[in-house]
CHARMM internal coordinates of N, CA and C (Angstrom, degrees):
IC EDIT
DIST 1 N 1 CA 1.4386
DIST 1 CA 1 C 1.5249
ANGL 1 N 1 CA 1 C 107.30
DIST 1 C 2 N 1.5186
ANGL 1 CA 1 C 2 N 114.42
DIHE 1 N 1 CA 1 C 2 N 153.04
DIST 2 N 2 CA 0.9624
ANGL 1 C 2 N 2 CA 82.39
DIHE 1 CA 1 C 2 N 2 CA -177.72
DIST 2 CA 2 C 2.2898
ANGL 2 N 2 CA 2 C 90.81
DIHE 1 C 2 N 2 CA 2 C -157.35
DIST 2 C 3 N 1.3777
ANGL 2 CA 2 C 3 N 101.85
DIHE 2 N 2 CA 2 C 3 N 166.47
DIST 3 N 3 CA 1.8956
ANGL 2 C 3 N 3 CA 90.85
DIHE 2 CA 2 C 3 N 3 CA -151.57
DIST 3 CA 3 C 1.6022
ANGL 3 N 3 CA 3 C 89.82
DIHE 2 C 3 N 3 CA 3 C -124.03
DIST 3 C 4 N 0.9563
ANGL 3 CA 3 C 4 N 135.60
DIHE 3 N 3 CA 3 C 4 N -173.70
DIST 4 N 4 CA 1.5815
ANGL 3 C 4 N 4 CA 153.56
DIHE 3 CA 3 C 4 N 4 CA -125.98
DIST 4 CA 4 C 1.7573
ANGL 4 N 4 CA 4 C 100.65
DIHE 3 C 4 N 4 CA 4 C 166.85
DIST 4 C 5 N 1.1666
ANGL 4 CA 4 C 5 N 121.02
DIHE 4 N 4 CA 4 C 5 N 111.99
DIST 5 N 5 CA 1.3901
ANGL 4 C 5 N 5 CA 127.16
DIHE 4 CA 4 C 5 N 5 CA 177.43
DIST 5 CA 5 C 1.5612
ANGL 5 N 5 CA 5 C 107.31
DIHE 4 C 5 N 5 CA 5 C -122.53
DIST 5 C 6 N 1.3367
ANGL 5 CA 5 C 6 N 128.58
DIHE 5 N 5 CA 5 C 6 N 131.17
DIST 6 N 6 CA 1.2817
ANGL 5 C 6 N 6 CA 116.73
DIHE 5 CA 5 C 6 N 6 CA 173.66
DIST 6 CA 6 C 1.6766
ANGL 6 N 6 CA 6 C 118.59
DIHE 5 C 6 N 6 CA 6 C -133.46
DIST 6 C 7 N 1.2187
ANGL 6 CA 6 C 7 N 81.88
DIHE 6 N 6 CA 6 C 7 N 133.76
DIST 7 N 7 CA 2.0198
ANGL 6 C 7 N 7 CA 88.22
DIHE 6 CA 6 C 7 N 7 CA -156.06
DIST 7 CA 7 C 1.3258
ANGL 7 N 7 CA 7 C 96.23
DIHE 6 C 7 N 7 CA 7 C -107.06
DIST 7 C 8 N 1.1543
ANGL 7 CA 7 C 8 N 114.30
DIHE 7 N 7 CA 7 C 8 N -173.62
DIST 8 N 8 CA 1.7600
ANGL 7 C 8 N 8 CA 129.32
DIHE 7 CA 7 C 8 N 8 CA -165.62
DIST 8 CA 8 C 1.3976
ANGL 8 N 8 CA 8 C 96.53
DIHE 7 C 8 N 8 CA 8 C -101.40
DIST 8 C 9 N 1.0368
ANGL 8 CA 8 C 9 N 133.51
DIHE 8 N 8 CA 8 C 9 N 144.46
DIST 9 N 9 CA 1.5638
ANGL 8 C 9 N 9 CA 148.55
DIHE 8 CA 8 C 9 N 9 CA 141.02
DIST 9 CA 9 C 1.4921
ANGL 9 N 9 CA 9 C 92.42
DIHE 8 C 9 N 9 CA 9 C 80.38
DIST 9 C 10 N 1.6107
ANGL 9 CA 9 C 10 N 105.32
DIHE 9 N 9 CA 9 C 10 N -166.46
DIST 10 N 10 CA 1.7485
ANGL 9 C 10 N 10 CA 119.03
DIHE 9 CA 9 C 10 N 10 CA -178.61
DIST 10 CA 10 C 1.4648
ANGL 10 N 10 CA 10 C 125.70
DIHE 9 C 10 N 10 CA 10 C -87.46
DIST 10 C 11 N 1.5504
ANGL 10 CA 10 C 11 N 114.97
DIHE 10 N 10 CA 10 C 11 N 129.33
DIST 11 N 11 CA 1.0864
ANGL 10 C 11 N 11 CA 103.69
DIHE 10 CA 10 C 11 N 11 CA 176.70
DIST 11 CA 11 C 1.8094
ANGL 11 N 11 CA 11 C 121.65
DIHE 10 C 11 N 11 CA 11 C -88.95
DIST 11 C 12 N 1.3042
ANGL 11 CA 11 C 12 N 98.85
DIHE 11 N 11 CA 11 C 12 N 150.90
DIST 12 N 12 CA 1.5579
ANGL 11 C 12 N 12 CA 98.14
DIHE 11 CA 11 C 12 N 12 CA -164.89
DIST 12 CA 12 C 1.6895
ANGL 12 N 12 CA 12 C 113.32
DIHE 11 C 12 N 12 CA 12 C -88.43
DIST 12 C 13 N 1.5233
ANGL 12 CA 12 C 13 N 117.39
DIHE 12 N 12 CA 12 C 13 N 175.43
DIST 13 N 13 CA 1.5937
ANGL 12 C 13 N 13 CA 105.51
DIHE 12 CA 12 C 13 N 13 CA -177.53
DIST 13 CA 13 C 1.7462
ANGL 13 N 13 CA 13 C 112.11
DIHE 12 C 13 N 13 CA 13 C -54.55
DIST 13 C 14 N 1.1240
ANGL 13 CA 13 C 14 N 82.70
DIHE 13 N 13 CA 13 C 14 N -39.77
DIST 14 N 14 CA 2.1660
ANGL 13 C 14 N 14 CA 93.36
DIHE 13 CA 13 C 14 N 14 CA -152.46
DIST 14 CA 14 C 1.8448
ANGL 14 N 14 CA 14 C 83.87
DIHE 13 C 14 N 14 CA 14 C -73.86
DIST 14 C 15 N 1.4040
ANGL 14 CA 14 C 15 N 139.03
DIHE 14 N 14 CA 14 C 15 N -45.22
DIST 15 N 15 CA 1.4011
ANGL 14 C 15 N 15 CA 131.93
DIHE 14 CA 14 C 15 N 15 CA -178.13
DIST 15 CA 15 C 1.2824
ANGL 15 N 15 CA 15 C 91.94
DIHE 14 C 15 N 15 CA 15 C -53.55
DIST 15 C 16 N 1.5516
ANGL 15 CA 15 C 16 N 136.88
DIHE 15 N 15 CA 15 C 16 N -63.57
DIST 16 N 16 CA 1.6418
ANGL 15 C 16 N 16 CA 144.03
DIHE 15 CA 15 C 16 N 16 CA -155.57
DIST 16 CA 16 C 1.9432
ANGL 16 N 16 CA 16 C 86.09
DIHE 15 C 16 N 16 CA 16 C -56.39
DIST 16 C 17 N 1.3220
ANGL 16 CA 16 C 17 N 120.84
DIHE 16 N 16 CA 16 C 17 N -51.68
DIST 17 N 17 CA 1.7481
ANGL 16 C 17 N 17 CA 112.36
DIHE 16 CA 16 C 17 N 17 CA -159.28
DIST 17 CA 17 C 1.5554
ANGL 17 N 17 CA 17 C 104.10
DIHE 16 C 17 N 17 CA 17 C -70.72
DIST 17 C 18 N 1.5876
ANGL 17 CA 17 C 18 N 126.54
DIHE 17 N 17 CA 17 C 18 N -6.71
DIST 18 N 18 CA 1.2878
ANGL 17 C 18 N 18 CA 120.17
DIHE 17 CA 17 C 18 N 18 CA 166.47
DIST 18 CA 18 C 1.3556
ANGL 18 N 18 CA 18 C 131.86
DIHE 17 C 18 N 18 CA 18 C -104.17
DIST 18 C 19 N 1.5924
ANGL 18 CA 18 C 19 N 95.18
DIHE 18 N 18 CA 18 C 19 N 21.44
DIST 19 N 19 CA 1.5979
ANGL 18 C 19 N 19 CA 96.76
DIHE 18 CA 18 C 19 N 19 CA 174.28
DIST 19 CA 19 C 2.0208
ANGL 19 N 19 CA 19 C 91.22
DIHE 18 C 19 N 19 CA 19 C -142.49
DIST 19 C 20 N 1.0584
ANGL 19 CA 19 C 20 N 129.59
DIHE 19 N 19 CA 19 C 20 N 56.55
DIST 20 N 20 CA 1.5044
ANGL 19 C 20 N 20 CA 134.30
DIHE 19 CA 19 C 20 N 20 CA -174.33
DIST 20 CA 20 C 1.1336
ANGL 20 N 20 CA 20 C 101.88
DIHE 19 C 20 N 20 CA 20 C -49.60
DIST 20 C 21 N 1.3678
ANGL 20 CA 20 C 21 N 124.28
DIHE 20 N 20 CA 20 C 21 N -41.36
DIST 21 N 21 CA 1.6872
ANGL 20 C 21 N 21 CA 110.28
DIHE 20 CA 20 C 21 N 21 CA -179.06
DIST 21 CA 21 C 1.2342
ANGL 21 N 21 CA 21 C 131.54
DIHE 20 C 21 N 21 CA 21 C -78.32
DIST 21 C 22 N 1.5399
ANGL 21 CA 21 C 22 N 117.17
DIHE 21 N 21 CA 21 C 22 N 10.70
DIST 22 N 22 CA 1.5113
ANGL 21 C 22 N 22 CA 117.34
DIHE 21 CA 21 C 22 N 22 CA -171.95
DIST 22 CA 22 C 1.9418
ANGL 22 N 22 CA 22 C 94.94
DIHE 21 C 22 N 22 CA 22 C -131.77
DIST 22 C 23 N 1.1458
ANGL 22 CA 22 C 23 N 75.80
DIHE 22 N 22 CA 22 C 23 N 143.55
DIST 23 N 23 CA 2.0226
ANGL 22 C 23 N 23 CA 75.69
DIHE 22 CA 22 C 23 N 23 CA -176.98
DIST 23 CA 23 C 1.5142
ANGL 23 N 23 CA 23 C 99.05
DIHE 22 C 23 N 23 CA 23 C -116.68
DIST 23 C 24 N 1.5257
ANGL 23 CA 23 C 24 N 89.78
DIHE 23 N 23 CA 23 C 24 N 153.59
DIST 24 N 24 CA 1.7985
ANGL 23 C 24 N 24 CA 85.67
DIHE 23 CA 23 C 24 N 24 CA -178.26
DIST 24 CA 24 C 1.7662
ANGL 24 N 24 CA 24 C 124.37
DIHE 23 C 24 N 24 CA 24 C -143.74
DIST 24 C 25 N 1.0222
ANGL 24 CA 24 C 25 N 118.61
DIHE 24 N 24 CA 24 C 25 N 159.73
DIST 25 N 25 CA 1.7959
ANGL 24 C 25 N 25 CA 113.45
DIHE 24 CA 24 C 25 N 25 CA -153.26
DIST 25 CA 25 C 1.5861
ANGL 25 N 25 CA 25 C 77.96
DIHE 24 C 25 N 25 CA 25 C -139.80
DIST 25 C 26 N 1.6426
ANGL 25 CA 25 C 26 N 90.25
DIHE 25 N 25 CA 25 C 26 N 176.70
DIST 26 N 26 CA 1.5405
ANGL 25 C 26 N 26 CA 118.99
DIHE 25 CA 25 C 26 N 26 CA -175.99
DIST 26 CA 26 C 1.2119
ANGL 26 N 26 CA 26 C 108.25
DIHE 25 C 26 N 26 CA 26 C -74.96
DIST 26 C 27 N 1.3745
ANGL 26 CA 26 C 27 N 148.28
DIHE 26 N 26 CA 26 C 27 N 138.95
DIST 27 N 27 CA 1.7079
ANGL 26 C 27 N 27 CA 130.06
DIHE 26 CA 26 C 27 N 27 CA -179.43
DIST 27 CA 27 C 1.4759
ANGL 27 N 27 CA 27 C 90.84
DIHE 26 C 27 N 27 CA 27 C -94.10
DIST 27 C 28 N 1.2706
ANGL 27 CA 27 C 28 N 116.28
DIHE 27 N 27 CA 27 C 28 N 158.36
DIST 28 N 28 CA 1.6649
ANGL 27 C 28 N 28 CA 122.88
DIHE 27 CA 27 C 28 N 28 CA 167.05
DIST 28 CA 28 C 1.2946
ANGL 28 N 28 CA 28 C 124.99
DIHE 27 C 28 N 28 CA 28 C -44.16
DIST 28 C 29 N 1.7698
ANGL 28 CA 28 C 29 N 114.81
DIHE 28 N 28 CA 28 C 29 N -47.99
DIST 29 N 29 CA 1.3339
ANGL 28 C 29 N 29 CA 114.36
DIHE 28 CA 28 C 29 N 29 CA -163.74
DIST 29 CA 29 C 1.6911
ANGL 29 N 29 CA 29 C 104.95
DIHE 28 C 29 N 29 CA 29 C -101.94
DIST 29 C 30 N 0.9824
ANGL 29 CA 29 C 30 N 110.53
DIHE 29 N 29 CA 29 C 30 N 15.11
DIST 30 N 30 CA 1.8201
ANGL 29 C 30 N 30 CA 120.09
DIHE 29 CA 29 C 30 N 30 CA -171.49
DIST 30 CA 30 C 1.3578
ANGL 30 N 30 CA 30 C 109.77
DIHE 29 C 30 N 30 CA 30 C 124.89
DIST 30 C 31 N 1.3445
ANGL 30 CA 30 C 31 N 115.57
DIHE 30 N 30 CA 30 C 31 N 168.93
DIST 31 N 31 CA 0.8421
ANGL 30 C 31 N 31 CA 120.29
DIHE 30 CA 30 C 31 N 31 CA -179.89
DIST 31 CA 31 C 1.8425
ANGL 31 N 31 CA 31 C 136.94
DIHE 30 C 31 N 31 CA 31 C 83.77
DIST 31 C 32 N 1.3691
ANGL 31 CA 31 C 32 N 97.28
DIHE 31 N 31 CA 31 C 32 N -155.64
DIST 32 N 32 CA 1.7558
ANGL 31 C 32 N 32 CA 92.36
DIHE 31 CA 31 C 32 N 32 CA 174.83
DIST 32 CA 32 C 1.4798
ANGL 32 N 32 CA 32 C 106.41
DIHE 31 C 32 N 32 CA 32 C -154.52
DIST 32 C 33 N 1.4032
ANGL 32 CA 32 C 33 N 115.14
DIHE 32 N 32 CA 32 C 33 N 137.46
DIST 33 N 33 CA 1.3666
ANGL 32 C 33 N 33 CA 131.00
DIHE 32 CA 32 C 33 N 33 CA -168.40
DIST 33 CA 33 C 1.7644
ANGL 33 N 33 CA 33 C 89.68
DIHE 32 C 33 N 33 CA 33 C -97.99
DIST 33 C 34 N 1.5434
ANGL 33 CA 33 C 34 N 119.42
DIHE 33 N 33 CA 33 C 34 N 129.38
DIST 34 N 34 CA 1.2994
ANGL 33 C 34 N 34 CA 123.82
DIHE 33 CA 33 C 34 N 34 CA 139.94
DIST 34 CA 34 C 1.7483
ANGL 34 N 34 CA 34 C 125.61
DIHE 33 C 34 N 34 CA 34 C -108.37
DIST 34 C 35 N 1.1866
ANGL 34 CA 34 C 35 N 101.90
DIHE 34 N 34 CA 34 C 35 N 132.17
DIST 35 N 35 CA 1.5532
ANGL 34 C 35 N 35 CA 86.82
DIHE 34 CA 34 C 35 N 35 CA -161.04
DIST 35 CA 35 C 1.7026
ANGL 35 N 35 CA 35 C 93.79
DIHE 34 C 35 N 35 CA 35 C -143.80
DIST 35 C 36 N 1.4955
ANGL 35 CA 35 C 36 N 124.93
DIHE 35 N 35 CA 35 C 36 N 152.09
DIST 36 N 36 CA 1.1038
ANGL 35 C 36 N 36 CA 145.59
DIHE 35 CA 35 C 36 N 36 CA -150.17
DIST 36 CA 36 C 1.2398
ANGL 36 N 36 CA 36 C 149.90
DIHE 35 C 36 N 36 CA 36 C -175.31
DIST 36 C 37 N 1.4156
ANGL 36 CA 36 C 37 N 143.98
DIHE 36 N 36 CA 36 C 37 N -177.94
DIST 37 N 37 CA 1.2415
ANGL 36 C 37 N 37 CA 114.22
DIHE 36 CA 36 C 37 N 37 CA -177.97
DIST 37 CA 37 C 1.5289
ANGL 37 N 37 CA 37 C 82.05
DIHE 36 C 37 N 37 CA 37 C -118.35
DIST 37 C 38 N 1.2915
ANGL 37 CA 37 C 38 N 110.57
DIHE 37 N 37 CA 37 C 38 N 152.88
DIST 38 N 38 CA 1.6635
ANGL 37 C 38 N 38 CA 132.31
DIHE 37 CA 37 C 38 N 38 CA 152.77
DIST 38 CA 38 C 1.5541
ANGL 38 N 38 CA 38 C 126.91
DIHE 37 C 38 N 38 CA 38 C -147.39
DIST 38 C 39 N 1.2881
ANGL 38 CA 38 C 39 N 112.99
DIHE 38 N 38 CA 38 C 39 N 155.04
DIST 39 N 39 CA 1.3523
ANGL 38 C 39 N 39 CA 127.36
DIHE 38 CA 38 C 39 N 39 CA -162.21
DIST 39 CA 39 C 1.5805
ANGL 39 N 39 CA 39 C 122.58
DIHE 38 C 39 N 39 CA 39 C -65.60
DIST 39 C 40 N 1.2960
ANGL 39 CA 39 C 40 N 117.59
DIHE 39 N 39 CA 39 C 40 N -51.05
DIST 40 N 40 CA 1.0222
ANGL 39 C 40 N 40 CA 113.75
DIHE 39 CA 39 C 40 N 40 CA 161.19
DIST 40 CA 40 C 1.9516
ANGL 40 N 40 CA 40 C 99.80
DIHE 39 C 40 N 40 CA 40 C -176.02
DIST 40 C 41 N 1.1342
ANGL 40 CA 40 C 41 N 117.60
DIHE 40 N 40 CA 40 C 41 N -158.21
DIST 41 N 41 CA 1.4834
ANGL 40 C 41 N 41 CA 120.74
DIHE 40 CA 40 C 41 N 41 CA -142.38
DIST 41 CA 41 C 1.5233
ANGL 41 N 41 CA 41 C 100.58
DIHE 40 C 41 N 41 CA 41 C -59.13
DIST 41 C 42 N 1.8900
ANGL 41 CA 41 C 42 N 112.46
DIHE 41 N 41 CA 41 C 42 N -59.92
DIST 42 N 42 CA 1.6090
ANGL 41 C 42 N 42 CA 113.26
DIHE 41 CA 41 C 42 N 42 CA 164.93
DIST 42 CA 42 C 1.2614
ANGL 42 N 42 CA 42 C 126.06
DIHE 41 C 42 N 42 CA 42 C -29.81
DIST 42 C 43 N 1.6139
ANGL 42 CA 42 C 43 N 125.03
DIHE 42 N 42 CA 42 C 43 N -54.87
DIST 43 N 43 CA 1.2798
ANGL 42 C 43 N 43 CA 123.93
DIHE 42 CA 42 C 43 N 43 CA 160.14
DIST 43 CA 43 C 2.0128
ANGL 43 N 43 CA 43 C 121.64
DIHE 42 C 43 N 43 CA 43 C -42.73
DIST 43 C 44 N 1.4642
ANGL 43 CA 43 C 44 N 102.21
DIHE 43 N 43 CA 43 C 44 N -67.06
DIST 44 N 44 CA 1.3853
ANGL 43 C 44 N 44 CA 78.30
DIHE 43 CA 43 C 44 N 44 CA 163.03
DIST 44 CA 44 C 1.1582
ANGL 44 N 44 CA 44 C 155.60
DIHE 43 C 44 N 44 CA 44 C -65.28
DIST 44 C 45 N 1.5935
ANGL 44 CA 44 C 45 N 109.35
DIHE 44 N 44 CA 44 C 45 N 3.68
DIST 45 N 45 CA 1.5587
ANGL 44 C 45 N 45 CA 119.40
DIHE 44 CA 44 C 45 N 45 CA 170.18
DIST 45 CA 45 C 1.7345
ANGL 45 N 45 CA 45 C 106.90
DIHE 44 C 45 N 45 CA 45 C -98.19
DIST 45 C 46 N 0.9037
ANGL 45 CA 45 C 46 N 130.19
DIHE 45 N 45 CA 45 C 46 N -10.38
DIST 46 N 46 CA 1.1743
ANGL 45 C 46 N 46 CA 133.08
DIHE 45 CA 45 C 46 N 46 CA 169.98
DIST 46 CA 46 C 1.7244
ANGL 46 N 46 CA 46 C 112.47
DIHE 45 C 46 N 46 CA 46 C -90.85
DIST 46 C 47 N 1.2093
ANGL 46 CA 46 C 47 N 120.33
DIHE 46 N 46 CA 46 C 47 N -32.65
DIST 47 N 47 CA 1.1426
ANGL 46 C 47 N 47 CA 121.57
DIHE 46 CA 46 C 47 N 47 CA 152.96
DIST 47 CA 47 C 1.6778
ANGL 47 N 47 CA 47 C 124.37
DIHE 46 C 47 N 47 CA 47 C -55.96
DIST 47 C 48 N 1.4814
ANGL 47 CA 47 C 48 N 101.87
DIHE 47 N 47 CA 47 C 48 N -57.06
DIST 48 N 48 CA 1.8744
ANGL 47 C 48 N 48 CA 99.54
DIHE 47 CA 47 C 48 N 48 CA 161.86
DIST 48 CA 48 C 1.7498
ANGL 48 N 48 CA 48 C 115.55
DIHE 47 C 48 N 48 CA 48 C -49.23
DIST 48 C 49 N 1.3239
ANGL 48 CA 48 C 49 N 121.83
DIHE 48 N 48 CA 48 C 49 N -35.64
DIST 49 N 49 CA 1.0158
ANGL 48 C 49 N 49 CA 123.24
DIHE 48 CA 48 C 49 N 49 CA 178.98
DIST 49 CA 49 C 1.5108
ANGL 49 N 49 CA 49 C 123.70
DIHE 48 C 49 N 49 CA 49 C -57.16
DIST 49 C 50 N 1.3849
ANGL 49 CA 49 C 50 N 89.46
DIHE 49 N 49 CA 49 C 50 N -50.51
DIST 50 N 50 CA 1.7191
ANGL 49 C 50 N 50 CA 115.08
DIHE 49 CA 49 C 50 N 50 CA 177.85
DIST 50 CA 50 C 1.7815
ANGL 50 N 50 CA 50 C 101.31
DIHE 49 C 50 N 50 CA 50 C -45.85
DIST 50 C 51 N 1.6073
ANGL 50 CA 50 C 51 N 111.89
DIHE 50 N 50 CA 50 C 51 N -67.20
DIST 51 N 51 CA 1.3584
ANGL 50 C 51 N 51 CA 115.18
DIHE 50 CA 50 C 51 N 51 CA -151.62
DIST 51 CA 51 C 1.9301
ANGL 51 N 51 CA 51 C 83.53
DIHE 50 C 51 N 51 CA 51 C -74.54
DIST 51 C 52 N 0.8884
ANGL 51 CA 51 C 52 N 118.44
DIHE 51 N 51 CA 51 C 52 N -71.38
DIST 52 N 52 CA 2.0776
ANGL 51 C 52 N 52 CA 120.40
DIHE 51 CA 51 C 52 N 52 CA -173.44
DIST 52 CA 52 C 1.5016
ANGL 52 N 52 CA 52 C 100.31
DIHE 51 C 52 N 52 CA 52 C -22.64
DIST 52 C 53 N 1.4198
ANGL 52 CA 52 C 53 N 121.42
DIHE 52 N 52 CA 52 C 53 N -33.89
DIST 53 N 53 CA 0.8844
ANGL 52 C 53 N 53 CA 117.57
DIHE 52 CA 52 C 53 N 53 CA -162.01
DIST 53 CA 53 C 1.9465
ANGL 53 N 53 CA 53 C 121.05
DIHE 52 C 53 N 53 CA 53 C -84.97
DIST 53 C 54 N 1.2864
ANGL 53 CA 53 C 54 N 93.64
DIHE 53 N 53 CA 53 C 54 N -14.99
DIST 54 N 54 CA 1.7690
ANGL 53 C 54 N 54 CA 118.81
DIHE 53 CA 53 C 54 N 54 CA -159.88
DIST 54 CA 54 C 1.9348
ANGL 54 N 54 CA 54 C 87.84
DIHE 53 C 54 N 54 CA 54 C -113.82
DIST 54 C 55 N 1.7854
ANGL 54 CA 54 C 55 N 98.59
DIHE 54 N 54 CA 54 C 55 N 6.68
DIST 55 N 55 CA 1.8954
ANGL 54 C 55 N 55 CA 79.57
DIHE 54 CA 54 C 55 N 55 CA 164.96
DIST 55 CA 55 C 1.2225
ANGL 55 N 55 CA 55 C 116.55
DIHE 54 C 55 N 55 CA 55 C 116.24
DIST 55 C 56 N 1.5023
ANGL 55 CA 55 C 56 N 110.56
DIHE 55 N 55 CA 55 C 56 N -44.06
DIST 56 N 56 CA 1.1324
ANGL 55 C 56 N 56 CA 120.60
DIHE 55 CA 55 C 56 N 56 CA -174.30
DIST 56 CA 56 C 1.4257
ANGL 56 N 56 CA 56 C 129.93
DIHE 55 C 56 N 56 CA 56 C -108.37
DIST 56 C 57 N 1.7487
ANGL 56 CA 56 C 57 N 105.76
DIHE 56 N 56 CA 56 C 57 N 137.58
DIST 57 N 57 CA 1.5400
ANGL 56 C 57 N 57 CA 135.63
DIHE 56 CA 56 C 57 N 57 CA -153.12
DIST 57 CA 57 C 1.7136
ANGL 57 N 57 CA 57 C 104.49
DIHE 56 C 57 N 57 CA 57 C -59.08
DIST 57 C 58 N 1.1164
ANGL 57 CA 57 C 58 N 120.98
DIHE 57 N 57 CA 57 C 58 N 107.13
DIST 58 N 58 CA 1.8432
ANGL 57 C 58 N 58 CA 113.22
DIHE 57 CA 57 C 58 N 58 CA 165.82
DIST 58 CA 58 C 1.5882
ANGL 58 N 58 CA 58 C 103.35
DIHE 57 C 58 N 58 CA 58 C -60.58
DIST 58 C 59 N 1.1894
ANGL 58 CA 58 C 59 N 119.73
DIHE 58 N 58 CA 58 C 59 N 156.37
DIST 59 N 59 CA 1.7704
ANGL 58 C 59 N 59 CA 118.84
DIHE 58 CA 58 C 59 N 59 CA 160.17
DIST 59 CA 59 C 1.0214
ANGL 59 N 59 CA 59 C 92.00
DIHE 58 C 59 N 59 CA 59 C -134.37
DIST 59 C 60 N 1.8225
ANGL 59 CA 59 C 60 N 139.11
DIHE 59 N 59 CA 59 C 60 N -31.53
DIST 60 N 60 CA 1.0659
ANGL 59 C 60 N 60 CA 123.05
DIHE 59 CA 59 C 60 N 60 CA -164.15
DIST 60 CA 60 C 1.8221
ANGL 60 N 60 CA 60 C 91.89
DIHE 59 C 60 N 60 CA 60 C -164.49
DIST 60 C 61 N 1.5602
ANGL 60 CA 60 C 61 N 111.18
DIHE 60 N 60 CA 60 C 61 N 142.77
DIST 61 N 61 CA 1.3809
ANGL 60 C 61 N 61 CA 142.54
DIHE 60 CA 60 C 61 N 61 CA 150.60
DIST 61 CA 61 C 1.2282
ANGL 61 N 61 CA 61 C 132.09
DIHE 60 C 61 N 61 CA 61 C -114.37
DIST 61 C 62 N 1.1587
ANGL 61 CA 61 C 62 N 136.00
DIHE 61 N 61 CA 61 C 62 N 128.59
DIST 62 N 62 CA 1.7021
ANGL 61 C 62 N 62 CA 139.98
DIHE 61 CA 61 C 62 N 62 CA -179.88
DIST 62 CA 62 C 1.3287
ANGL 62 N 62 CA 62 C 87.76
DIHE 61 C 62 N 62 CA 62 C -139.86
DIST 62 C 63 N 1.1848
ANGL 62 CA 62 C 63 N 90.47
DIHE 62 N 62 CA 62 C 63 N 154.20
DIST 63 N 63 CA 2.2694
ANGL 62 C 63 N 63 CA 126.29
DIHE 62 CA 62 C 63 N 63 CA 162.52
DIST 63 CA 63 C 1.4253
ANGL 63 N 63 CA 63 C 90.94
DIHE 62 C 63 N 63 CA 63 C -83.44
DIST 63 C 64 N 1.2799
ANGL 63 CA 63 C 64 N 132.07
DIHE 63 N 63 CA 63 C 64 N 133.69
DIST 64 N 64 CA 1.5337
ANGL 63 C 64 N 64 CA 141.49
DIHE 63 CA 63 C 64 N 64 CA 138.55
DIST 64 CA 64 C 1.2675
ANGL 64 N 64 CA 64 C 117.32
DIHE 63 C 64 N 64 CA 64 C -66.34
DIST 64 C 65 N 1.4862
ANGL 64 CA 64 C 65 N 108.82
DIHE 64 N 64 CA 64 C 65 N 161.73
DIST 65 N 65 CA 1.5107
ANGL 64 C 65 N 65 CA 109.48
DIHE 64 CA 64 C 65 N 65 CA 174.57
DIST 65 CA 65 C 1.9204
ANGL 65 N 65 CA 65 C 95.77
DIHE 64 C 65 N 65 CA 65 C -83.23
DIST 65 C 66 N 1.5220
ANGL 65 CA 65 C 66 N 75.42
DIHE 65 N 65 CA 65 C 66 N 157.07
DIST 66 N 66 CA 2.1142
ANGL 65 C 66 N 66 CA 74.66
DIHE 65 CA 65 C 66 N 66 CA -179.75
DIST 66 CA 66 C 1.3987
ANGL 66 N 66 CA 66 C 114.25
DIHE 65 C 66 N 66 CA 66 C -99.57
END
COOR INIT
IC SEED 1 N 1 CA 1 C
IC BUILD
């Protein structure tokens, strides 16, 4: 499975080296897409935790198709 997080503004190098498993691009309408694979629901709340925690604003999460 795998999730799509999209946060406000740019993420920086040293924010990008504390989340290694999620890679991240420019989103279309602003912002920044992090997106990734995770295990199942616990993983993605610990992942929201991870990024909320390093500062940065969620506006939006979805599951991708895999």
């Amino acid at each position: 499975m795998r999730y799509e997080f999209i946060i406000t503004g740019a993420v920086s190098e040293a924010v990008q080296a504390e989340l290694p498993e999620v890679a991240s691009t420019t989103y279309p309408t602003g912002g920044t897409a992090l997106f990734g694979p995770v295990e199942d629901e616990a993983d993605v709340l610990t992942l929201l935790a991870r990024i909320t925690g390093l500062g940065l604003s969620v506006v939006e999460m979805r599951q991708l198709p895999d």
